[in-house]
MARBATOR-257420 format. One record per residue (C-alpha): residue in three letters; x negated, y, z. Coordinates in steps of 0.001 Angstrom, whole numbers, padded with zeros to 6 digits, always signed. Last residue first. Layout:
% residues N
ALAXYZ ...
//
This chain:
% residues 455
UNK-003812+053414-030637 UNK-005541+050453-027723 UNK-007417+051604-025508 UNK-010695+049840-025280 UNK-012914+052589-026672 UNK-011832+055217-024182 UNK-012859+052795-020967 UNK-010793+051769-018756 UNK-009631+054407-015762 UNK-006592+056243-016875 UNK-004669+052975-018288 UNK-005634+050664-015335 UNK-004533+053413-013265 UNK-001170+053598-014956 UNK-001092+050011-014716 UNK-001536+050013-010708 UNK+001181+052742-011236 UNK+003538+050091-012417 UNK+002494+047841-009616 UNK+004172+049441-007175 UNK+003994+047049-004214 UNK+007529+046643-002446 UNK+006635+046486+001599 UNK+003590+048964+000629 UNK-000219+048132+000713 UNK-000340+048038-002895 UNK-000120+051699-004439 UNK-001828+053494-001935 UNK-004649+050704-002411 UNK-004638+051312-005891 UNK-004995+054975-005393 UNK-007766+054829-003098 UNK-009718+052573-005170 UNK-009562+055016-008227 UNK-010502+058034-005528 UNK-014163+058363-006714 UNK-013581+057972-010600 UNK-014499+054685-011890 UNK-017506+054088-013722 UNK-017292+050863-014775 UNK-019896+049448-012953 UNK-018871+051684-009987 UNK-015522+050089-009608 UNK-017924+046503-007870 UNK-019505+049276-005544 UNK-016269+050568-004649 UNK-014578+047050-004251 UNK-017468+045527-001649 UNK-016913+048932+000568 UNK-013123+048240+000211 UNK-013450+044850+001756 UNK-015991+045600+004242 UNK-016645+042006+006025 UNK-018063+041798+009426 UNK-014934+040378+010913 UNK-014277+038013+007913 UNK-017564+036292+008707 UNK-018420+033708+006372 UNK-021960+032463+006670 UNK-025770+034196+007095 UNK-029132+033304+008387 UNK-032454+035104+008080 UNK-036168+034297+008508 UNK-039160+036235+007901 UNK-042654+034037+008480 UNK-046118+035585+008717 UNK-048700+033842+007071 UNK-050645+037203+005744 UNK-049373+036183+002263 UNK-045603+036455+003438 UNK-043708+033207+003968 UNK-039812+033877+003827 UNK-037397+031312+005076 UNK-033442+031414+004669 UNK-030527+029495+006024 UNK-027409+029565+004343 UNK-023751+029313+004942 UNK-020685+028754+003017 UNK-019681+025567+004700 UNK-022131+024776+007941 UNK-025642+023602+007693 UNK-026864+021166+010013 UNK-026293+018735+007375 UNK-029293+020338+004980 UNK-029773+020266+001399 UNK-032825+022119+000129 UNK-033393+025356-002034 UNK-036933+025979-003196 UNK-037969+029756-004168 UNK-041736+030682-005578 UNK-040355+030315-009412 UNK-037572+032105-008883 UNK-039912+035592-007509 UNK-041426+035769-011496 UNK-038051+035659-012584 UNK-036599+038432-010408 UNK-039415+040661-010899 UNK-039136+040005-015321 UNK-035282+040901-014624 UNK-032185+038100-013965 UNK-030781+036328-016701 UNK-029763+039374-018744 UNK-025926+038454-017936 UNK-026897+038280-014703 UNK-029054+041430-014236 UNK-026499+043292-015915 UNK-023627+042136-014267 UNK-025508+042662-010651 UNK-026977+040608-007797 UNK-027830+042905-005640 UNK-031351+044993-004052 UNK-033504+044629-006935 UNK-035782+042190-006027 UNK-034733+040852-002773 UNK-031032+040460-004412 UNK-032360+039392-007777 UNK-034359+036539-006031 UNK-031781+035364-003470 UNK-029069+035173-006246 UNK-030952+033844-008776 UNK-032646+031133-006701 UNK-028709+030527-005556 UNK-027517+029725-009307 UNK-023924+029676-010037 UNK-024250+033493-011173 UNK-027019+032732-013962 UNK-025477+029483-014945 UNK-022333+031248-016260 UNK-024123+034476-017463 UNK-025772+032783-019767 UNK-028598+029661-020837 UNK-030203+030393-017147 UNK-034167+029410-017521 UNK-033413+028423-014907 UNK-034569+027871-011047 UNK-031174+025637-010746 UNK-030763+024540-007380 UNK-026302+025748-007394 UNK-026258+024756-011497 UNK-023358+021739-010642 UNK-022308+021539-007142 UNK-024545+019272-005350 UNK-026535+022442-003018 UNK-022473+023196-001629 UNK-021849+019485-000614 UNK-025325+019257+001260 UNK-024613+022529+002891 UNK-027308+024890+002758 UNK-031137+025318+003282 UNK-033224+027924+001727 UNK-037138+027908+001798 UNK-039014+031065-000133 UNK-042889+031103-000640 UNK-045858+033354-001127 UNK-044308+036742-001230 UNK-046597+039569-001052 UNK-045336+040623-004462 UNK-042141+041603-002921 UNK-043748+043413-000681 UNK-044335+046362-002175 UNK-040483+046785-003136 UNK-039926+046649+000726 UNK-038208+043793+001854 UNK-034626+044616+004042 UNK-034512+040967+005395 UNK-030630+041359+006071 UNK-030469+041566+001707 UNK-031666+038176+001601 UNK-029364+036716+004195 UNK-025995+038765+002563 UNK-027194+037333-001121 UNK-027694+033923+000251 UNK-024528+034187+001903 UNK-022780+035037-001065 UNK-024419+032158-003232 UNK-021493+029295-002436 UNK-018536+031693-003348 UNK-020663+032237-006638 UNK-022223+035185-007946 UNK-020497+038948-008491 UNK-021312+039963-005114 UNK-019027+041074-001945 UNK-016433+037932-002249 UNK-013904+037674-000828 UNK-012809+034426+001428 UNK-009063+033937+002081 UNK-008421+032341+005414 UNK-005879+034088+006841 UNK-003788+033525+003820 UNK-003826+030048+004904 UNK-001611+030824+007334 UNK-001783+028268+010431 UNK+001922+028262+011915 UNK+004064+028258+008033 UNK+002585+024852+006914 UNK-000044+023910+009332 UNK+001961+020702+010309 UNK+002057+019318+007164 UNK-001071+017284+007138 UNK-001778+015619+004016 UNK-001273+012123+003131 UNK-004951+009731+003040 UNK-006648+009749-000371 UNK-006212+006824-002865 UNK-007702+008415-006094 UNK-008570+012094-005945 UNK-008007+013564-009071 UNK-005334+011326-010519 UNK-004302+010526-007280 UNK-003636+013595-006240 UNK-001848+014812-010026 UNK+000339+011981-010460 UNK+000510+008664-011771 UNK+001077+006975-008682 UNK+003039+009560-006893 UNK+001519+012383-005193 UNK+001879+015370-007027 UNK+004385+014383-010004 UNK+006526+012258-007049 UNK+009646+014782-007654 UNK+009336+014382-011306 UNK+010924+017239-013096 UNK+014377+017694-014934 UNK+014330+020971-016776 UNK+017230+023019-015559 UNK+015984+026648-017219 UNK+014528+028276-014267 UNK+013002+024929-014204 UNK+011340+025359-017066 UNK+010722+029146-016763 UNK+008735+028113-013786 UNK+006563+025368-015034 UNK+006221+027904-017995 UNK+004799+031073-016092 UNK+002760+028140-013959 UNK+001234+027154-017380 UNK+000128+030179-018717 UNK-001381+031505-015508 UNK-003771+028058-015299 UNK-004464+028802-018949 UNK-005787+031899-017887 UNK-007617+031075-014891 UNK-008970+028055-017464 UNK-010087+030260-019574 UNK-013183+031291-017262 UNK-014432+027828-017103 UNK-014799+027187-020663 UNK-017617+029733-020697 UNK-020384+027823-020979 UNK-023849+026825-019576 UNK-023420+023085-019963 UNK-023505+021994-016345 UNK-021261+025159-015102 UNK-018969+024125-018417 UNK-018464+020212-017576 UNK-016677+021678-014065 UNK-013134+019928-015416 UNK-009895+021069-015849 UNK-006111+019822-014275 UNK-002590+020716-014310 UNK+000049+019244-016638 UNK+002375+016961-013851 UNK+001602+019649-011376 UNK+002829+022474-012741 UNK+006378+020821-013791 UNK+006295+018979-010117 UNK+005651+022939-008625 UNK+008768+024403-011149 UNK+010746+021805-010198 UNK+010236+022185-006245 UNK+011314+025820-006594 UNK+014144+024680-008824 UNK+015027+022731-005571 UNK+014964+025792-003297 UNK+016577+027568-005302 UNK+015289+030513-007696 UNK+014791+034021-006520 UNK+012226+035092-009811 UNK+009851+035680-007053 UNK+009994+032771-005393 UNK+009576+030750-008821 UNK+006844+033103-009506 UNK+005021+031757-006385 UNK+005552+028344-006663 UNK+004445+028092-010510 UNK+001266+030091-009189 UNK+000280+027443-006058 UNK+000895+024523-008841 UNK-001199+026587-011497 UNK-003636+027337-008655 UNK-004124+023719-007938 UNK-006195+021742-010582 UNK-007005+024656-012814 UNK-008892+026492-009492 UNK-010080+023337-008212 UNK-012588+021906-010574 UNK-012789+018368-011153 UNK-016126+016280-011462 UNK-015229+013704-008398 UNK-016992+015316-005797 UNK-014159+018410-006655 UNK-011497+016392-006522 UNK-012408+015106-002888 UNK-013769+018604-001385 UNK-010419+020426-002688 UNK-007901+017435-001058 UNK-006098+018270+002066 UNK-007875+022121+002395 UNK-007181+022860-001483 UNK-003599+021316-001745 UNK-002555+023581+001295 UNK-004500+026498+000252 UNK-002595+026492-002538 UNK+000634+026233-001677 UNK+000004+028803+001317 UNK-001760+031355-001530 UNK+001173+031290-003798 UNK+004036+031560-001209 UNK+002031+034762+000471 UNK+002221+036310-003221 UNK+005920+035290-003395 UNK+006429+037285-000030 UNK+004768+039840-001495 UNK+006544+040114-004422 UNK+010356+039598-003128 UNK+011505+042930-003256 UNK+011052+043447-006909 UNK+012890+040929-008077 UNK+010497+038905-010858 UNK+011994+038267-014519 UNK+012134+042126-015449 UNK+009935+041482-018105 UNK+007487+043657-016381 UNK+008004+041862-013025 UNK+007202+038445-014365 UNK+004105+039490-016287 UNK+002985+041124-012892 UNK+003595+038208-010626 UNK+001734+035891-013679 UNK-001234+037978-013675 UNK-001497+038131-009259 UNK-000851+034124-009306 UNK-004004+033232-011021 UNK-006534+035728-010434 UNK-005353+035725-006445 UNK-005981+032073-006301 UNK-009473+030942-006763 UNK-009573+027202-005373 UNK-013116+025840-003538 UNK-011785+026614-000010 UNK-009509+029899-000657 UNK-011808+032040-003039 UNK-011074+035720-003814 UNK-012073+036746-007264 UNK-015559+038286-007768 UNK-016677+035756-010330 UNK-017114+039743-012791 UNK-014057+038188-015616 UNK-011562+035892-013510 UNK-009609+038683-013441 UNK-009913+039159-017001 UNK-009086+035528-017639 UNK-006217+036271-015308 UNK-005182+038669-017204 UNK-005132+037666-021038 UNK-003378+034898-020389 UNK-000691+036676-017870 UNK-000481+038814-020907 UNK-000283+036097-023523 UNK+002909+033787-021269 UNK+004715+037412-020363 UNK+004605+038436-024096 UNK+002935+041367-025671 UNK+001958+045154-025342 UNK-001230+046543-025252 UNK-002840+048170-022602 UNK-006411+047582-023357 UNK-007833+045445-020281 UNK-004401+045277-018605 UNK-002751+043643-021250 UNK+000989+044632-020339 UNK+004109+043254-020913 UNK+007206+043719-022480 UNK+006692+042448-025818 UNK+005005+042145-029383 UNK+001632+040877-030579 UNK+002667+037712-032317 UNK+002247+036216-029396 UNK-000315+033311-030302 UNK-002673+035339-032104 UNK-002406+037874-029232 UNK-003163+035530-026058 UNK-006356+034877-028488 UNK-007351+038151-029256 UNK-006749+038741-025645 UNK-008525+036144-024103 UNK-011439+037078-026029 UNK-011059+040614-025076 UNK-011296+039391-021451 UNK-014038+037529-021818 UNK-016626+039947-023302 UNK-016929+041751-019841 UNK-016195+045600-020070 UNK-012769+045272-018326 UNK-014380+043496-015207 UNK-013842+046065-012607 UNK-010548+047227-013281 UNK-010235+043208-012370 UNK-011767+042972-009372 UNK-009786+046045-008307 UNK-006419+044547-009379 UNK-007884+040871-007669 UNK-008995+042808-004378 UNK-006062+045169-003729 UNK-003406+042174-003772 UNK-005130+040572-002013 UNK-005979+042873+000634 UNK-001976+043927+001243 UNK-001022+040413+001823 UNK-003716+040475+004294 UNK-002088+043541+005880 UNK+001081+042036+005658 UNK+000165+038658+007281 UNK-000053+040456+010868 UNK+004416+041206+010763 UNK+004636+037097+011108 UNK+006728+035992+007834 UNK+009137+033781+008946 UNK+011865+036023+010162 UNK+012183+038390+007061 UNK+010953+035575+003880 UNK+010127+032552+003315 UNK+012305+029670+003355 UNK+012254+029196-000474 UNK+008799+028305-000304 UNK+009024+025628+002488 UNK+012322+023872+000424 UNK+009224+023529-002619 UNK+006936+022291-000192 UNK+009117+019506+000793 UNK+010491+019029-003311 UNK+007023+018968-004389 UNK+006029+015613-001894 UNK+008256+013654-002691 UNK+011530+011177-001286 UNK+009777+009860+001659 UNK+009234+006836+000108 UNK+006367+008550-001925 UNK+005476+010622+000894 UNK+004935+007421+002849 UNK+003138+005869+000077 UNK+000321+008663-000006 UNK-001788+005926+002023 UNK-001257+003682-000649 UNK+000000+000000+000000 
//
């Protein structure tokens, strides 16, 4: 007998998480989320004013455009053109996806999915109003619950999270939003789940596959919803039957825990990120960058040591030295990250899309990264041996307390030149009960730059 058997029997797992989604709302929400509500929201449109010079997003949208036939309600935020929900939630997620500064939940990237398809809904006047954050909060619970019972497993096994679970966390949240039932919710999660799924071939290979996925993963929840917005009959065992998604990804892995579900918020736990690199290379950045090295002693440099979690240092490109084939090896890379951090103060677009700077190089080659146990999730330790024999030494992990959200988001708006108060106005805009993300557009539409406007 499977150990997912007694959801089987138990009549499915979608349907259970579905009726949890349509409960939310005034009276289950605790008053605290709103303020993390808020951040999310504020990091993924920020993130993604931020990345409308990358080469992926107009990619996305010649594509998104092709398939469109160029017409419709919705905005692509990277050149405000007008199309259809399915091409701009495409188009915008793959831009969000654009700098790797999304928020992370576990392994799963959630805001870049689920913000896109909120805002396609609500400009086709598919999404009521009122109900955005609390669809928001629906997305990120859904999938953080997948991604904490069975992230680490999927992912050992080749699969990536985000295009694994944030199209089943997405289809939940714009099924909220568009007020379905409770059972339609559960449709539109089964429907998600029973097409879901991408590999991590691309981090190995150098490619960009990876950062279509977001928008594919935005493309499908939109449909999983209108599906069962429509009636479509969906398999109520499509996430843990034994065909479905779980096992598919994870084999024979034991039932999740339920009793999180609306008392431990995974909202709470959303990581951001203050570096466009990895989720696993932040706190190599934030160790590095506690050493304060002068630029004169950079050469003095004889060796670097880093140790981090065994299941972090086996992800595909995290050792790599290079030569980096792209940007996508470049920001999976920790030598990178250390090096260009100590060299030239951050991890930047240019210096990862360049491969990292002559300094940068020359430091990689003096850097070892090791696995170590001791090692906690998202953590690093970090040796420096200086050519007099002294040792530096520097630790860092997650700590939400110590993190400057809108510090991280002005330096990020600075690569595109945004003007000082940009940040301020989106946040204006977002923290409110019903966000207005109409002038989010407008500031999209003011801020990118004159030769991507579209005439």
């Amino acid at each position: 007998m499977s150990k997912l058997t007694p959801l089987v029997e138990a009549g499915g797992l979608a349907p259970r998480l579905g009726a949890f989604v349509a409960d939310l709302g005034p009276g289950t929400i605790p008053e605290r989320l709103g303020e993390h509500i808020a951040d999310c929201w504020l990091n993924a449109f920020s993130v993604g004013l931020a990345s409308v010079t990358t080469p992926y997003a107009r990619i996305a949208e010649q594509a998104a455009s092709r398939n469109s036939g160029g017409h419709g309600d919705c905005t692509v935020l990277t050149s405000g053109a007008r199309t259809s929900p399915a091409a701009a939630a495409f188009a915008n997620a793959v831009l969000f996806h654009g700098r790797t500064q999304e928020d992370t939940l576990g392994g799963t990237h959630i805001g870049c999915v689920v913000v896109p398809v909120l805002l396609a809904l609500l400009e086709s006047g598919e999404a009521k109003p009122g109900r955005l954050n609390a669809a928001l909060l629906a997305g990120y619970e859904i999938g953080g619950f997948l991604d904490a019972a069975f992230g680490r497993i999927s992912t050992e096994r080749g699969n990536r999270s985000t295009p694994l679970y944030a199209p089943v966390a997405a289809a939940a949240a714009a099924a909220y939003a568009m007020n379905l039932l409770a059972d339609r919710i559960g449709a539109a999660i089964s429907l998600a789940a029973g097409m879901a799924g991408g590999g991590g071939q691309s981090f190995v290979d150098g490619s960009d596959d990876w950062r279509y996925q977001a928008g594919l993963s935005a493309q499908l929840a939109l449909s999983a919803a209108e599906l069962a917005a429509a009636g479509a009959v969906a398999a109520p065992r499509a996430l843990e039957g034994r065909y479905g998604l779980i096992r598919s990804a994870c084999g024979d892995v034991e039932a999740p825990d339920f009793s999180g579900l609306g008392r431990a918020w995974a909202i709470e736990r959303v990581a951001f990120k203050a570096f466009p690199v990895c989720a696993y290379a932040q706190s190599v950045c934030k160790a590095a960058a506690s050493l304060s090295l002068a630029p004169e002693d950079i050469g003095k440099v004889v060796s670097i040591e880093i140790t981090m979690n065994p299941f972090e240092y086996g992800l595909p490109g995290i050792p790599s030295p290079g030569p980096f084939l792209g940007m996508t090896d470049a920001i999976m890379s920790v030598p990178l990250a250390a090096a260009a951090t100590l060299v030239d103060g951050a991890p930047t677009l240019d210096n990862l899309m360049e491969g990292g700077s002559a300094g940068t190089c020359a430091l990689i080659r003096k850097i070892r990264v090791h696995p170590d146990s001791s090692v906690g999730p998202l953590s690093c330790k970090m040796n420096l041996v200086m050519d007099d024999g002294k040792t530096l030494s520097a630790e860092a992990g997650p700590d939400p307390s110590k993190f400057d959200l809108k510090s991280s988001l002005s330096r990020a708006l600075r690569d595109v030149a945004a003007p000082e108060q940009t940040l301020t106005r989106l946040d204006k805009a977002l923290r409110l009960s019903t966000p207005d993300l109409a002038s989010v557009v407008h500031v999209f539409r003011e801020v990118r730059p004159e030769s991507m406007l579209v005439r």
